[in-house]
C-alpha positions, 0 to 999 in steps of 0.5 A: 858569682855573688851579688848583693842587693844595695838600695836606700831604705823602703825601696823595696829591696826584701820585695824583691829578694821575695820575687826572687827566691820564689816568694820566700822571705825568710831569709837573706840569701837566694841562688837564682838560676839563669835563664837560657832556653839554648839550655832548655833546647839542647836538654829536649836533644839530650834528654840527659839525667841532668840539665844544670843552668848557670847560678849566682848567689843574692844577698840582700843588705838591710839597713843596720841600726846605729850604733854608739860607734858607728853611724847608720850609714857606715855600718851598711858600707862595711856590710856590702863589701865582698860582691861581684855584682851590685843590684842597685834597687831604687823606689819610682812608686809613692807610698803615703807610708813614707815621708820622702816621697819617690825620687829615683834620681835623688836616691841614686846620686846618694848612694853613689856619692856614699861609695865614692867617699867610702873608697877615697877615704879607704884610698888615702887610708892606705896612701897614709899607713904607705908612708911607714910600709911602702907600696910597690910601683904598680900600687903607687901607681893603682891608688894615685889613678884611683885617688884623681878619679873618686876626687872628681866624683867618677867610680872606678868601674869607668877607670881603665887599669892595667892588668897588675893594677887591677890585681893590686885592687881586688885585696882592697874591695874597693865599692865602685870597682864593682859592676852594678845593675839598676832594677827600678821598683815601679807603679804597675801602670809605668812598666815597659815593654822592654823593662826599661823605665821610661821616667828614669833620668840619665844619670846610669853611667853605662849601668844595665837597666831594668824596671818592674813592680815588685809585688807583682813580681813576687807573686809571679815567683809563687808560681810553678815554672810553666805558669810564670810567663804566661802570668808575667805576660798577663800582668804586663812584666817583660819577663820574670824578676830571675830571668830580667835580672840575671840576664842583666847581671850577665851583660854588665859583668861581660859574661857568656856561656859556653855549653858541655852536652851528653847523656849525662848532662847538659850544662852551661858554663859561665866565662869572661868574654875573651876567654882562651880555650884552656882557662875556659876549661878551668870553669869545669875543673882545674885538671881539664885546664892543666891537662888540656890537649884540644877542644872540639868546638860547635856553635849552638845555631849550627848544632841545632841546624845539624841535629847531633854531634855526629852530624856535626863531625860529618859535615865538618862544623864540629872543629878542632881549637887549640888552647889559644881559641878564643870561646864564644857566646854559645859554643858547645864544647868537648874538652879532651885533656890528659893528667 
């Protein structure tokens, strides 16, 4: 998975990659880890060679100069395209350094409403070259959807397609079919318990939030993992800038985790919520899906209540589903599979 991090100017956005990839700021890219204390918890039953948590990749889009062909704000809309997940960073502090002073709402709608546009011109790009190359049924069908729902101001993430439809879109990277998260860099003195910025308009559309102040944020990244949230907790955050943030991407993007355990390793496996049995198996490898014969199947609260895999098959919890099955949040799985 890979998400990019989209905002306007001097809102923060290298802050927060900073906080993100452990203080660093020399570069524009950062994998953060997933926080999951089930993972932890299973690793102390385990004591495995190697304990492996969910990722995703962090790309950060700075503000490109102008250039003689293209304005400022055109180069930064072909430069976000190609993610899975927007992080929406958006300024709620004052700096005297700045000239506009801090209006998250403002900011927000500007964005939006630069991505709409983006997409409608790229929409009745493709509708025009359509009239020399014909569009199938489902693509005529696709863009005629998408073409009244960008005229009317509304992103295409709240547009239900159809299956064919959907897969017809993928090849065109359209900007507002992307989920998004909104994490609001925040005065210090403002944050919540829960993250959530209590001044921030409702205006999201069904957008996961978070606020936090960045800086802080950043310097609680510097530390060793055991302090972090202890020093998080000092400092008023609700959790560190990885843990708030991936968990919220996870939410927006209807992610869940399914569990493989052993010796070897403990690992977290994320899917798609509905996910079957055998595409889950595809996550691991794709001979475990072609080959897929059954899976053995274990939540994660019943497993910690029986303490072991063995005792697990004993009392009768540990079941046997069949490709169909459709994997939940938590569940521990062994795969058998013959290729």
């Amino acid at each position: 998975m890979e998400a990019r991090i989209i905002g306007m100017k001097s809102s923060g956005k290298s802050t927060l990659m900073a906080a993100l990839a452990k203080g660093r700021t020399d570069g524009t890219v950062t994998t953060i880890r997933v926080g999951d204390e089930r993972i932890r918890r299973l690793s102390q039953v385990f004591t495995p060679r190697k304990t492996t948590f969910a990722e995703f990749r962090v790309r950060e889009v700075a503000w490109p100069a102008a250039s003689a062909r293209k304005a400022q704000m055109e180069r930064y809309l072909d430069q976000v395209a190609g993610a899975q997940v927007f992080i929406h960073v958006l300024r709620a502090f004052e700096n005297p350094m700045l000239a506009e002073s801090a209006d998250a709402q403002r900011d927000l709608q500007m964005l939006d409403s630069e991505f709409v546009f983006a997409d409608l011109m790229l929409v009745e790009r493709a509708l025009e070259r359509s009239r020399k190359q014909p569009l199938s049924n489902v693509g005529k069908t696709a863009f005629a959807r998408c073409r009244e729902a960008l005229e009317d101001e509304r992103p295409l993430r709240h547009v239900e397609f159809g299956r064919q439809e959907a897969d017809f879109l993928k090849t065109y990277q359209l900007l507002t079919l992307v989920p998004q998260i909104i994490v609001v860099n925040l005065e210090s003195d403002t944050v919540t318990s829960d993250g959530v910025p209590a001044t921030l308009p409702e205006i999201t559309q069904g957008r996961q939030v978070t606020g936090l102040p960045f800086p802080e944020a950043a310097e609680v990244a510097e530390l060793s993992p055991a302090e972090q949230l202890d020093f998080a907790e000092a400092m008023g955050l609700p959790g560190t800038a990885a843990d708030l943030i991936s968990h919220a991407a996870f939410s927006q993007m209807g992610l869940i985790s399914f569990f493989t355990v052993g010796e070897d390793e403990v690992r977290s496996w994320p899917i798609r919520e509905g996910t079957r049995a055998r595409q889950a198996a595809g996550a691991i490898h794709s001979d475990i899906e072609r080959g897929f014969i059954r899976a053995e199947v274990v939540g994660y609260d019943t497993f910690m209540e029986a303490g072991s895999l063995k005792a697990c098959r004993e009392n009768g919890t540990l079941r046997i589903e069949g490709k169909d099955y459709q994997v939940a949040d938590g569940n521990i799985i062994n795969y058998r599979f013959n290729v």
